[in-house]
Each structure stands twice: as C-alpha cells, then as structure tokens.
N, C-alpha and C positions, 0 to 999 in steps of 0.2 A: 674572527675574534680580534682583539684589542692587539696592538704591538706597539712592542717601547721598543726604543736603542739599546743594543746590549751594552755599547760602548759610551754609554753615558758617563760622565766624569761627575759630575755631582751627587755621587754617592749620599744618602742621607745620615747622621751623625748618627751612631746607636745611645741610646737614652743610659745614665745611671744607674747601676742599679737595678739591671732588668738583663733577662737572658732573652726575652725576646721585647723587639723592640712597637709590635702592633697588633692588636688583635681586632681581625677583620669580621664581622659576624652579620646571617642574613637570615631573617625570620620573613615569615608571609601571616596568612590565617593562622590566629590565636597569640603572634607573636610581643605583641605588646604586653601581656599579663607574663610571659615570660621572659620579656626583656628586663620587666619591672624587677625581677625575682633574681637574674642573674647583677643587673647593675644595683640593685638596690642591698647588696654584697659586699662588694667591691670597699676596699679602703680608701678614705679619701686622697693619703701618698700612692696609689695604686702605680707603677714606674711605667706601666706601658700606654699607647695613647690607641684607642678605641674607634674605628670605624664601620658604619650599622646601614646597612640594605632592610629598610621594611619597605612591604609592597603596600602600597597604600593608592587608594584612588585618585588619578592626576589631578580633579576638577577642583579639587578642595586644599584649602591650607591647612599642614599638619599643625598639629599642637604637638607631639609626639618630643617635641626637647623639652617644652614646658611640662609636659606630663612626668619625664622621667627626672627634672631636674629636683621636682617635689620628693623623690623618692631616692634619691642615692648621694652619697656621700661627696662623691666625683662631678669634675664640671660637664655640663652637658649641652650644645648646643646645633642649629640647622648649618649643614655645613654650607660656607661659603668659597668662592675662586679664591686657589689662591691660601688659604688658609696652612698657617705652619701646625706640623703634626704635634702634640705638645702632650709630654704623660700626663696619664688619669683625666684626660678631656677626651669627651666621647663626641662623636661627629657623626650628625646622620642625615643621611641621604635626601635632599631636598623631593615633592614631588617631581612626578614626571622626568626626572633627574637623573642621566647615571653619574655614580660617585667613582671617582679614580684618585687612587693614590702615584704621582709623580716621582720621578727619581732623584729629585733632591728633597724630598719630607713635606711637600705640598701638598695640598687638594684640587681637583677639578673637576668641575662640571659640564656636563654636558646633553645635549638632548639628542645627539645619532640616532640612528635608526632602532626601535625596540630590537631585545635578544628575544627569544623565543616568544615573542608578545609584551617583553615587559620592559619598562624603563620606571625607575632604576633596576640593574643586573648583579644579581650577586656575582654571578660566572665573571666578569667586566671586571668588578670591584677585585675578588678574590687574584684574578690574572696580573693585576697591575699591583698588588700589595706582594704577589710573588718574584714581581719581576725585579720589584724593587730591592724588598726587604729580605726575600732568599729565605736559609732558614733561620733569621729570626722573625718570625711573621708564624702567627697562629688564623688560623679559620674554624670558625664556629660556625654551627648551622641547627638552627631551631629548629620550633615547630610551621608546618607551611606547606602547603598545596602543591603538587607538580613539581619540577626537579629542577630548579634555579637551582647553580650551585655545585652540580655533580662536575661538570667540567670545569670548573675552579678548582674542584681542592685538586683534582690531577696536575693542575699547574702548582699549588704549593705546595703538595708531595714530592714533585719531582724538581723542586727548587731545593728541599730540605727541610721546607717547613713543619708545622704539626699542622692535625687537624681532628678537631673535637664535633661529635655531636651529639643531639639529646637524643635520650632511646625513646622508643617508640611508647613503653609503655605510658609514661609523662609528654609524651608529645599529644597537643590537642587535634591537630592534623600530622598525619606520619606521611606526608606525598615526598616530603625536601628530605627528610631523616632517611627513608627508606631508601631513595634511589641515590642518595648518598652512602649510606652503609653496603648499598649493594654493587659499588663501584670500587669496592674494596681499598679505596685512597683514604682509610680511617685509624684515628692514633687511638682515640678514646672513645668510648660508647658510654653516655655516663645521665643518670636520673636529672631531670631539671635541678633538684638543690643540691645537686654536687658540683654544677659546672663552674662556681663562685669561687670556692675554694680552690679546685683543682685548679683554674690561671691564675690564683695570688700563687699555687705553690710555684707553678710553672714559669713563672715572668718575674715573683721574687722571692723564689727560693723558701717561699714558710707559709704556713698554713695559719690562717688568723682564728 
C-alpha cells in the first residue's frame, strides 16, 4: 500500500471554518444516482473540499463532473496534477487513475499498479487523505460491489479521523457498505438522505 513521509514539513493549511478539513468518499455500482443525492445537498459555502473514487470503466471519458456540476450547488470538477485542495470543490478521480491526496493540500495522479484489480483505489485515496489530514479527514463510502475501501478507513480510523457509511438498506449494491461495516472501523451507519446533512453538521457545525 501507499506510503507518504511521516516527516513531511508541508503540513496542509486547515480550511475556515470547518472542523474537518476533507471528505474523501468512494462509491462503485449505483454510485452516481447516489453521489447525485448526497452532493446535490451540499451548500454552496460548504468549508470542506471533497475528493470521489468512482469506479468507472478505463476505456471511456467520464462525464461524471459535468453530470454532477448540473446538479449541486458546489464546484465540481475531473481532477487534475497537481491541483490545490480548495472548500466546497469536489475533485474526482480521473479514469483509469488512482487519486492521491499530498502532504501539502495537493492532488496526484497516477496510473501504478491496480489495488485488488482496480485503479482508481478508494483504499489509495482514503490512506493518503489519512496520512495527510489525520483527524480532520472524514471517509465516506457508498453504495458499490466488492470491498474497496475496507483498508482505508482502518488507516483514517486509526489516524483519528471519522468514517461514515450508507446502510445497506438504501444502498443499491451493499458489497463496499458491508465489508466496511463489518471491519468495525465505522463512525456512522446512516440512510442515503441523511449523509448530506450529517457532513454540513460535522464539517460546519449546523444542520441546513
């Protein structure tokens, strides 16, 4: 798995306004009509800044920020090298791509070796937003096929961070939810239209 320097000195700045400063979230199968549901929530000052693992097929260019930017308040866009973390902008995961968050507030890409057959890795993404951002870093985990993701939130558990995910019942695939939940590294177990609310309260403090 992924490893940063502990002793990294470019610390990333924590955001305004926000008790945590990132939320890292990885949906698979049915994740989209769910992504729509939770960002299409979200306040447009939303303080914290959003990075998204969907599994999507390499061969093809996503539309996946144009699709979400019609629908949510927040900026949304395909993330690029290199890019600064910035609240209420959402950043996701190019194909074929794993997404990493750096230890100064950057983004990077990169095409290494698939993690259990998949690139982009939620496990990847989640490890490197724990490593960074500690406990102010949340991990979301939708609905989605097979268990991307269960060894990630054990790294932002064990950083301090939280870690939310949809329950089963509202989940369209329960493979990511289940063997998440059943690794016992879980803050929240909450219906798809509660998980909007529950990170406005969580990241600034009030429920919209």
């Amino acid at each position: 798995m992924i490893k940063m320097a502990e002793d990294a000195t470019n610390h990333p700045p924590n955001f305004t306004d926000a008790t945590f400063d990132i939320v890292a979230i990885a949906a698979s199968a049915g994740g989209v009509t769910a992504l729509i549901q939770v960002l299409s929530t979200l306040p447009a000052e939303f303080t914290a800044a959003i990075a998204i693992v969907q599994h999507l097929a390499p061969q093809y260019r996503s539309l996946m920020a144009q699709i979400l930017s019609r629908r949510t308040a927040i900026s949304v866009k395909q993330a690029e090298e290199k890019d600064i973390l910035t609240p209420g902008t959402a950043y996701i995961a190019a194909p074929d791509h794993h997404l990493l968050v750096n230890g100064d507030g950057t983004l990077s890409l990169s095409q290494s070796e698939l993690v259990r057959f998949l690139r982009p890795s939620a496990d990847l993404l989640f490890e490197s937003v724990a490593a960074t951002y500690k406990n102010r870093a949340i991990a979301l985990v939708l609905t989605g096929t097979g268990s991307d993701g269960t060894i990630g939130v054990e790294a932002i558990k064990k950083m301090g961070g939280t870690v939310i995910v949809q329950d089963i019942k509202t989940s369209e695939f329960s493979g990511m939810p289940s063997a998440v939940i059943q690794s016992g590294n879980v803050d929240f177990i909450l219906p798809l239209n509660e998980i909007s609310s529950t990170l406005v309260t969580l990241v600034m403090g009030e429920c919209d």
